[in-house]
Every structure is written in structure tokens, then in C-alpha cells.
C-alpha positions in Angstrom: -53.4 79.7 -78.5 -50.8 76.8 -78.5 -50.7 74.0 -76.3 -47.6 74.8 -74.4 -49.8 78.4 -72.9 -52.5 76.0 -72.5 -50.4 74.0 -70.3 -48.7 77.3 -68.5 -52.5 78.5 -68.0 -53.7 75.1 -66.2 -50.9 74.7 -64.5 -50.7 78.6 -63.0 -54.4 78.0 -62.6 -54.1 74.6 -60.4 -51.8 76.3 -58.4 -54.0 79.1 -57.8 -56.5 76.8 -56.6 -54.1 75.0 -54.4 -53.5 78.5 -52.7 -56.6 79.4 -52.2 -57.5 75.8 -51.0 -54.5 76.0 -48.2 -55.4 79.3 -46.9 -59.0 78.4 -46.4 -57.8 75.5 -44.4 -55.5 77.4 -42.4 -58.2 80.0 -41.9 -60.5 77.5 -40.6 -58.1 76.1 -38.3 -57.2 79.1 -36.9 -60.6 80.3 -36.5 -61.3 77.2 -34.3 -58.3 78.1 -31.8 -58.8 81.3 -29.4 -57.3 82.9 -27.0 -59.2 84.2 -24.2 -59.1 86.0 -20.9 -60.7 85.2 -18.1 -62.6 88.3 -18.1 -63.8 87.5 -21.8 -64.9 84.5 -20.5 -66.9 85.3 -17.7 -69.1 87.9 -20.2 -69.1 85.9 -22.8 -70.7 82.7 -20.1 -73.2 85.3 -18.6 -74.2 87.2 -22.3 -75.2 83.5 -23.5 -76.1 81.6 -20.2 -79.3 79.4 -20.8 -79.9 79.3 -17.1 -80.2 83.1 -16.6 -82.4 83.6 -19.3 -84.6 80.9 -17.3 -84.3 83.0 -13.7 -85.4 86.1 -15.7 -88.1 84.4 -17.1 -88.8 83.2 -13.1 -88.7 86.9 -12.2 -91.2 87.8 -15.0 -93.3 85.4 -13.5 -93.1 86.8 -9.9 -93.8 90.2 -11.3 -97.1 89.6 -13.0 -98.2 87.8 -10.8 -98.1 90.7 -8.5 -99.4 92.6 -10.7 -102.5 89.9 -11.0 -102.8 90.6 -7.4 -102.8 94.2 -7.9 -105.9 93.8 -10.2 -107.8 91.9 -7.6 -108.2 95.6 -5.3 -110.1 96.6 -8.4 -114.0 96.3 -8.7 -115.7 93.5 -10.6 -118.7 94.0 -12.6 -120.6 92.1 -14.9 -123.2 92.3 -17.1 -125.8 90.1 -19.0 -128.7 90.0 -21.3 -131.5 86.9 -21.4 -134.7 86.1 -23.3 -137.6 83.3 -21.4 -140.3 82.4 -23.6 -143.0 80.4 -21.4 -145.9 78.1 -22.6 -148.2 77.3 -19.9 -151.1 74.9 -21.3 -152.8 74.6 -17.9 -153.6 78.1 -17.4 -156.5 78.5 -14.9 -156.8 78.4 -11.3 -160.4 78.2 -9.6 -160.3 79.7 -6.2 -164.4 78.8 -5.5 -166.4 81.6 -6.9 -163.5 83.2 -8.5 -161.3 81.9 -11.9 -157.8 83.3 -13.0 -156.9 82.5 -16.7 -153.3 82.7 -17.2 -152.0 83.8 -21.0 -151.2 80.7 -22.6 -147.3 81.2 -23.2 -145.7 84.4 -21.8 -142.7 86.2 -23.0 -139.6 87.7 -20.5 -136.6 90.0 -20.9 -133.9 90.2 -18.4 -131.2 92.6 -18.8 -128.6 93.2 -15.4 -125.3 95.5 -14.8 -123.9 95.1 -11.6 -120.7 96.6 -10.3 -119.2 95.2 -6.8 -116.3 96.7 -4.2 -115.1 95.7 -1.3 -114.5 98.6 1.3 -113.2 96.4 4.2 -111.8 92.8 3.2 -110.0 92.4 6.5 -106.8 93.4 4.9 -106.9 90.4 3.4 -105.9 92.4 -0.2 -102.9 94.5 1.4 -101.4 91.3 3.1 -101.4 89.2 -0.7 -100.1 92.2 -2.1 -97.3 92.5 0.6 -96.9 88.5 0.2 -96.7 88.8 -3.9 -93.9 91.2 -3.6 -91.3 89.3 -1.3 -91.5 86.6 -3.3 -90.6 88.9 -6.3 -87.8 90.1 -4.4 -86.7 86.3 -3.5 -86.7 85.6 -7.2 -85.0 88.4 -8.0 -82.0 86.8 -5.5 -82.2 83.6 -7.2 -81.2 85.4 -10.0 -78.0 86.6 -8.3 -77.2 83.5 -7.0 -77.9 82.0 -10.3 -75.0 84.6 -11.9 -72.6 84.2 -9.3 -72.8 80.2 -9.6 -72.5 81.0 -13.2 -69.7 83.0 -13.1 -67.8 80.7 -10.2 -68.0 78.0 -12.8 -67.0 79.7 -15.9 -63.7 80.8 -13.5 -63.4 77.0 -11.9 -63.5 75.6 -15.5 -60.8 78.4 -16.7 -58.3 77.9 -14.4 -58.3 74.0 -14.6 -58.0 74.2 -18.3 -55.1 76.3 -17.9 -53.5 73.8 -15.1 -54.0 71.1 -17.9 -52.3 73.0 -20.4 -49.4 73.4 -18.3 -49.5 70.0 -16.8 -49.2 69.0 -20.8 -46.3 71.4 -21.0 -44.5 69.3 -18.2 -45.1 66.0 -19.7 -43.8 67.9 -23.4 -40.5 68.4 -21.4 -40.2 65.6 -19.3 -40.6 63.0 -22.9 -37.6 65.5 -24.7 -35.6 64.8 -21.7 -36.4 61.1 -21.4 -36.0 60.7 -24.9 -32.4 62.4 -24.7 -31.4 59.6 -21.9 -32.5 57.1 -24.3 -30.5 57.9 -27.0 -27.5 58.1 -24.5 -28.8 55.3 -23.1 -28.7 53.3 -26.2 -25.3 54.5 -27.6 -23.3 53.7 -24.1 -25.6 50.0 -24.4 -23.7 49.7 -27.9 -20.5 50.4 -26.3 -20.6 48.0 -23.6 -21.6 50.9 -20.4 -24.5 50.2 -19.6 -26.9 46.6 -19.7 -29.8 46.6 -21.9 -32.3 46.7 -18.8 -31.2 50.4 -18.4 -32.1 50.9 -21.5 -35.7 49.6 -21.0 -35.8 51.5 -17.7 -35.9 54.4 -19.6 -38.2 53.4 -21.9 -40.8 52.0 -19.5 -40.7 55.2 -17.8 -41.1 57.0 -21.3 -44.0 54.7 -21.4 -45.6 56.0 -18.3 -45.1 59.2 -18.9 -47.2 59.3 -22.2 -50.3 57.8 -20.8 -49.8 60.3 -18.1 -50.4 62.9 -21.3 -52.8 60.8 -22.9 -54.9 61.2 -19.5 -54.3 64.7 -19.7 -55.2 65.0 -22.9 -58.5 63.8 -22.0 -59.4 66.2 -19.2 -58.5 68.8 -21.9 -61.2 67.9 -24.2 -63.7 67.6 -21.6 -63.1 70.4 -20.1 -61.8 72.5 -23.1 -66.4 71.4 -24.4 -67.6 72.4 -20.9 -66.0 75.4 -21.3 -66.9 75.8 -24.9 -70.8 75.2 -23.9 -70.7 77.5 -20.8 -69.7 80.2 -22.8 -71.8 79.6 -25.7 -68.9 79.2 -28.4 -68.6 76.2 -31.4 -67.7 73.2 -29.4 -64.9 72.9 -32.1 -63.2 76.1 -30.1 -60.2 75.3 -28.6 -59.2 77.6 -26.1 -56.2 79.1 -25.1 -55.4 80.7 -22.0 -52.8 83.7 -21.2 -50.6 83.6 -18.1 -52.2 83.6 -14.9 -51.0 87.1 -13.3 -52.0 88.8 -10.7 -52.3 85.5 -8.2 -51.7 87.6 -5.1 -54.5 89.6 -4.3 -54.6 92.1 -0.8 -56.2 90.2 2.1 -58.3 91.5 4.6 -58.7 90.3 7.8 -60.9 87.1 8.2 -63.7 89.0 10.4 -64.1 91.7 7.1 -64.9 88.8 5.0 -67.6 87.1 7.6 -69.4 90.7 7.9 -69.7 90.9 4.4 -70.7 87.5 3.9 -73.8 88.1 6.3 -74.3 91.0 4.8 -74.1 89.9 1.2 -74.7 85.9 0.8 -78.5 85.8 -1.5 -79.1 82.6 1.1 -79.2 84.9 4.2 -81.2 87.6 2.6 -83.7 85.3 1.3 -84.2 83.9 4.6 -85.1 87.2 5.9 -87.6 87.8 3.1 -89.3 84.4 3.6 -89.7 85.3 7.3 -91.6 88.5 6.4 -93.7 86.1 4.0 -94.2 83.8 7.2 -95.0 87.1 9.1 -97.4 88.4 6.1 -99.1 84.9 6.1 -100.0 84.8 9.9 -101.3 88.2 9.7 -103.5 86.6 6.8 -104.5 83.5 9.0 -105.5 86.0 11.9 -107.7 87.9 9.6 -110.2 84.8 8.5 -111.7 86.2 12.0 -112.8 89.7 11.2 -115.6 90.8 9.1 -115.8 92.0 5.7 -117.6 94.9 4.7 -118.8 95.5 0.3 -120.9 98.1 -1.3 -122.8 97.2 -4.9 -124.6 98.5 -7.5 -127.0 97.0 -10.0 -129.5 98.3 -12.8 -132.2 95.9 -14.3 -134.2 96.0 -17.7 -137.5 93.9 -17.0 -139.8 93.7 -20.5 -142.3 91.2 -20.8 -143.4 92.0 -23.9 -142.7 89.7 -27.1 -140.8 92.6 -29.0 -137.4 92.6 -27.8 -137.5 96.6 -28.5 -138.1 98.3 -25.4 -141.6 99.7 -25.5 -143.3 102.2 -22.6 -145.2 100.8 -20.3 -143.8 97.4 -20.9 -140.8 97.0 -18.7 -139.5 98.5 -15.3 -136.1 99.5 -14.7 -134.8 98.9 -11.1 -131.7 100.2 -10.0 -130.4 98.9 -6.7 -127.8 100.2 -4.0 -126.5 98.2 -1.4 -123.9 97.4 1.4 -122.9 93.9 2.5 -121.6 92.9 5.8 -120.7 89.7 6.7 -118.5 87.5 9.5 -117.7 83.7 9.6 -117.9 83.8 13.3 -116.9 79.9 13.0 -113.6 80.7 12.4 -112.9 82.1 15.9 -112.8 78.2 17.1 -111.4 76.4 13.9 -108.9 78.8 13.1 -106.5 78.7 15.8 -104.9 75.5 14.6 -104.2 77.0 11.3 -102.6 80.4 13.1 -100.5 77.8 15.5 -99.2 76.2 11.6 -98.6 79.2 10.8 -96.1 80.1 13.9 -94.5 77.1 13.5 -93.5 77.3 9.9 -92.1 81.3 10.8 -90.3 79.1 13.9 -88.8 76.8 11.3 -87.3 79.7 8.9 -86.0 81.2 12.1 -84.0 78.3 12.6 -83.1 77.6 9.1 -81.5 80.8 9.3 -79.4 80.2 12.5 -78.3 76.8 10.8 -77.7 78.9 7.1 -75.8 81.2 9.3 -73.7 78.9 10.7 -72.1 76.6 7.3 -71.8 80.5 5.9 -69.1 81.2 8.3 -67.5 78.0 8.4 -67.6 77.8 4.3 -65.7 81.7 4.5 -63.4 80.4 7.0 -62.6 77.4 5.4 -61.8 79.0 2.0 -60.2 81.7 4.0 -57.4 79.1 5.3 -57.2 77.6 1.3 -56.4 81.2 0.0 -53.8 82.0 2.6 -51.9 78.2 1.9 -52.3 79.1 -1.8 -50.0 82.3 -1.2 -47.8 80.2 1.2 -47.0 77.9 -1.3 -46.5 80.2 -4.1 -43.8 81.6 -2.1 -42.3 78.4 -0.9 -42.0 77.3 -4.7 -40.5 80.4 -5.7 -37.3 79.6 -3.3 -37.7 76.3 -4.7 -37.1 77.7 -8.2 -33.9 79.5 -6.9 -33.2 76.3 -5.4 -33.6 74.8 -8.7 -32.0 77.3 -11.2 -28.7 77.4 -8.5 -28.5 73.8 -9.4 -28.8 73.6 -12.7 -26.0 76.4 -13.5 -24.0 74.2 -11.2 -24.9 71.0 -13.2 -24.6 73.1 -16.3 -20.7 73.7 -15.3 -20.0 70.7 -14.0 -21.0 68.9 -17.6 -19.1 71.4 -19.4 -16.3 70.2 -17.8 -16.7 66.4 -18.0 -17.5 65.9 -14.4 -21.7 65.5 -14.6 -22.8 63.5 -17.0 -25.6 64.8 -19.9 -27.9 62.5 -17.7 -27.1 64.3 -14.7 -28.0 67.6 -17.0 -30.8 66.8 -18.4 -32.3 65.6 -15.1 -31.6 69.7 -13.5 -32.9 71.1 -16.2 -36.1 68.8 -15.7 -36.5 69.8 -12.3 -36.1 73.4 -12.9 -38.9 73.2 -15.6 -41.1 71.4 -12.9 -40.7 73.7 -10.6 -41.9 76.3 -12.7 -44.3 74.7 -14.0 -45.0 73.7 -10.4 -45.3 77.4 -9.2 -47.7 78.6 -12.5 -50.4 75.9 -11.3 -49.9 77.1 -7.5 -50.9 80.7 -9.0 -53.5 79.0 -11.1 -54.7 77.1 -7.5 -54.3 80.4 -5.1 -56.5 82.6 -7.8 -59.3 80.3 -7.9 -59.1 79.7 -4.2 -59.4 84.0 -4.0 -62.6 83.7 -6.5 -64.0 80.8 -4.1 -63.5 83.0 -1.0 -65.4 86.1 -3.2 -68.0 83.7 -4.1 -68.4 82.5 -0.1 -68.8 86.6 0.6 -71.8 87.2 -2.1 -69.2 89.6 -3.4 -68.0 87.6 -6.7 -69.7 90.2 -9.3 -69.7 93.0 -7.2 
């Protein structure tokens, strides 16, 4: 092979290389950008969430614990096994006329199998059991609240990563235009129109407007890694979001939304299942009065012999049967201070509840009010678009025939941009203020 194919082989070779090297680049970068709807992103935050794998765990706990509690109804029973070798070197007693000699060292076996129930405990059982399975119920609440915080968040950080984006869009527009007025700017400076101050007036405001992007830029990233950590992606993701559609959703009348609140809010309904706790707990208190009623059984294995094989004639076997009753009549005069604790802290959730109540309604009312300005203003910036576009033709005409000036122009077309610019971030602002109201109803993943 001659050096001029070796050179056509390298050279077909590098280049191969050089491919293969530019689309694995471009892969990579691609496979860092994504697109993603908000509906992706809310399963994608709860599928990967760190915090409800935690409130599960929490609700794991409440369940076996109850189920420890269920264990406790059953009966307990032991059993045990001992050897006791005795030496006894003083081994007789004189009683006057009459000596007993004791064996010098004596050997004992003790074997015992008991078995214990109790038949009335005061209902001291039924009342922990009862107690044990509220506060399962309450963690399983958490858990919802847990999601729908979750899932508010995951929709708060979407939609203010897509009114950066669009903010950046603005600011994209608004340098092309300035830089347009600068170039005319410049030429009608080198012509004697204008003084070099309007030149740098334009510029300066060039200026500000790119640290207004660079600031931009900034809430991007940060909220571009939240968003990337909620929803358990590479924090090298950068996301993309699709038009926000759909801003205008059917409203009900604000009393709808209060009864569903109170009927759905995890605050209220936990409320009500710490008061039956409270109730459960008192009925406990009360109970340290009655008397409590057991039955056992028992077997023993008595051998005194020194082989540890049972032998007849050297051990007894008693079985014994038996009920216990007993009462701690001392707690009818020290307990009623801890059944008087025990009203007060029911008294306390009762009012907790009133007061939980209370901020529910206002917090539904109040994003109630933010939804319905969110629509108004969507529709107030969609005349203002008219508005806008009606001008801009006009300017558009005007320049074509000398009369504006490309200034004059550029600055219509500016504000028709802003404006709809202006009306994509009200939807952005009116959809996140419907998810808040959802959210303030206990209704956001239902």
C-alpha cells in the first residue's frame, strides 16, 4: 500500500473520528435539555420525592405499633428451669431431749410454666387500641398533606421558571431593538442629527437592560436546580416548559370552595381525630379507678434429688389455678387532677380547631380574590394587545411612508412584544393562583 492511500485512509479515518466525536457532543447536550409538562412534572416530583418515602416510613411506624398494641390483649406465659445445690455445715438443732440432723448439703430442682390473662383490665386494652389507631389515621393525613405540599411546590417552581423564561424572552427583544436605535443612533451622530449624549442614552439603557438579564439569568439557574432536585432529575437538566394553556379554569361560587375546604383540608380532619384521641385518653384516666380482674395458670416440677433425671418418688408436681382481683382504691382521690388535665387538653383541641377553622376560610377567600384578579387581568391585557397590535400597523404605515421614524417603529413593535409577553406571565400568574386556591380546598390531587 502506497503512501498516498495511507494518507487517504488517516485522513477518512480522522474525520470519521471527528464525526463521531461531534455527534456525541451534541447528544450529550441535548440529553441535558428537556421539555416537560407540568403534568410530567408533578409525577415525576411525587415518584422520586425523598419526603414521602419518609411519611410512609412514619405511617409504617403508626401501623406496627398498633399492631404491638394488638399483641398486648394476648396472654403472657413464661417458663423456667433452675438447679440449688446447698451445703449446710452446721446441721443440727437440739430442741432439749430431742436432736434433728440436717443432711450436710442438699440438692433442689425447680422447674415452672405459667400462663397469665386478663379477663377485665378496665378497658384499659380496648381504649390503647382505639388510641393506636387514630394516630395511624393522623399519619396517614400527614402523608396527604405531605403530597399536596409536594405537588403545590413542584407547580409553584414550574410556573416561575416559565415566567423567567419569558421575562428572558423580553429582555432578548428589548436588546435587538435597543441595539437597532443605536446603530441609528450612531449613523445620524456621524451626520451631525443627533449629539453624542443620545448616543450614550441608548447605550446606558442597553446597559441596564442586560443586568436586568443577567439577574434573570440567575433566578433561572436557581430555580431551573430546585426544580431539577424536586423532581429527582441530573441537576445538569435544563428544563423547558410548553405554553401555558388552559389559564381560565370554570369558577364556582366562593361558598362551594369553603364547604369543600372544611370538608377536605388534612388540618381540619386531624383535628377531629386528635379530639377522639383526647376523648379515648380521658376514658383511659377515668379507668385507673375500676378494678381489674386475671385468671392464671402454673405447673411446677419440684425434685430434690441429685440426679437431674426425674425419678418417682423424688419430686411433686403442683399445678395451680387461680383468679386475681385487684383495685387501687387510692386513685379515687389522686386521680381527679389527672382527669381535670385531661379535659383541659380535649378543651384546647377544641379551640385549636375553631382557630384552624377560621385562617382556613380566610386563606380560601383570600386566594379566592387572587384567582378572580388573575382572570381580570388576563382580559385587560388582551385589549391591551389589540391596543398594541392597532398601533403598531399604524406605526408600521406611517414609517413606510417617511412620516415615523425606524425609532418610532421599533419602539411599537417593543411594546407589542411586551404586551404579549405581559399577558403569557398573567396566564402563568392566574394558573398558579387556581392551583393555590385547589391547594387551600384539600382538593389539589383529587
Amino acid at each position: 500500500m502506497n503512501t498516498k492511500t495511507n494518507n487517504y485512509l488517516n485522513y477518512y479515518k480522522h474525520a470519521l473520528i471527528l464525526l463521531l466525536a461531534a455527534f456525541f457532543i451534541s447528544f450529550t447536550a441535548t440529553a441535558q435539555d428537556r421539555t416537560i409538562t407540568i403534568d410530567e412534572a408533578i409525577k415525576l416530583g411525587l415518584d422520586n420525592s425523598k419526603v414521602l418515602k419518609l411519611s410512609q416510613s412514619k405511617i409504617d411506624q403508626a401501623v406496627a405499633e398498633y399492631n404491638q398494641t394488638k399483641d398486648r390483649n394476648l396472654p403472657t406465659g413464661g417458663a423456667s428451669f433452675a438447679y440449688n445445690r446447698a451445703q449446710i455445715p452446721a446441721n443440727k438443732l437440739n430442741f432439749g431431749s430431742q436432736t434433728i440432723a440436717l443432711p450436710t448439703s442438699a440438692n433442689a430442682y425447680l422447674g415452672i410454666v405459667s400462663l397469665n390473662e386478663t379477663i377485665f383490665g378496665a378497658h384499659k386494652y380496648r381504649y390503647a387500641l382505639e388510641s393506636t389507631n387514630l394516630l395511624t389515621q393522623i399519619a396517614r393525613l400527614d402523608a396527604v398533606k405531605d403530597k399536596d405540599q409536594i405537588t403545590y411546590d413542584i407547580i409553584s417552581s414550574y410556573y416561575n421558571l416559565y415566567k423567567v423564561l419569558q421575562s428572558q424572552k423580553v429582555v432578548a427583544q428589548n436588546l435587538a431593538t435597543i441595539d437597532q436605535q443605536i446603530h441609528q443612533a450612531q449613523r445620524f451622530f456621524e451626520q451631525g442629527l443627533v449629539t453624542k449624549n443620545d448616543v450614550l442614552r441608548f447605550q446606558l439603557q442597553r446597559s441596564n437592560i442586560e443586568l436586568t438579564g443577567i439577574d434573570l439569568e440567575s433566578n433561572r439557574k436557581i430555580i431551573n436546580y430546585s426544580l431539577d432536585i424536586l423532581l429527582g432529575l441530573p441537576e445538569s437538566t435544563q428544563l423547558k416548559i410548553d405554553q401555558i394553556t388552559d389559564a381560565e379554569k370554570p369558577l364556582a361560587p366562593l361558598a362551594s370552595y369553603l364547604d369543600s375546604a372544611m370538608s377536605n383540608r388534612q388540618e381540619i380532619a386531624q383535628l377531629d381525630l386528635r379530639n377522639k384521641v383526647a376523648e379515648t385518653n380521658l376514658k383511659d384516666v377515668r379507668a385507673n379507678t375500676l378494678p381489674t380482674l386475671s385468671a392464671s395458670a402454673g405447673g411446677y416440677y419440684v425434685d430434690v434429688s441429685g440426679n437431674p433425671l426425674p425419678k418417682s418418688g423424688n419430686f411433686i408436681t403442683p399445678i395451680t389455678v387461680g383468679l386475681t382481683a385487684s383495685w387501687n382504691f387510692s386513685s379515687l382521690w389522686y386521680n381527679k387532677n389527672k382527669i381535670a388535665a385531661a379535659k383541659i387538653q380535649q378543651n384546647e383541641i377544641g379551640i385549636n380547631k375553631g382557630i384552624t377553622i377560621d385562617n382556613v376560610k380566610n386563606e380560601v377567600n383570600q386566594n379566592y380574590q387572587n384567582y378572580l384578579t388573575a382572570i381580570n387581568k388576563i382580559k385587560l391585557l388582551q385589549t391591551s394587545i389589540e391596543q398594541a397590535g392597532e398601533n403598531n400597523n399604524i406605526l408600521t404605515s406611517k414609517y413606510r411612508s417617511n412620516i415615523a421614524s425606524a425609532t418610532d417603529r421599533a419602539d411599537a413593535e417593543t411594546l407589542l412584544y411586551q404586551a404579549q409577553i405581559n399577558l403569557e406571565l398573567a396566564k402563568a400568574d392566574a394558573g398558579l393562583a387556581y392551583y393555590t386556591l385547589l391547594k387551600s380546598t384539600g382538593k389539589l390531587n383529587k
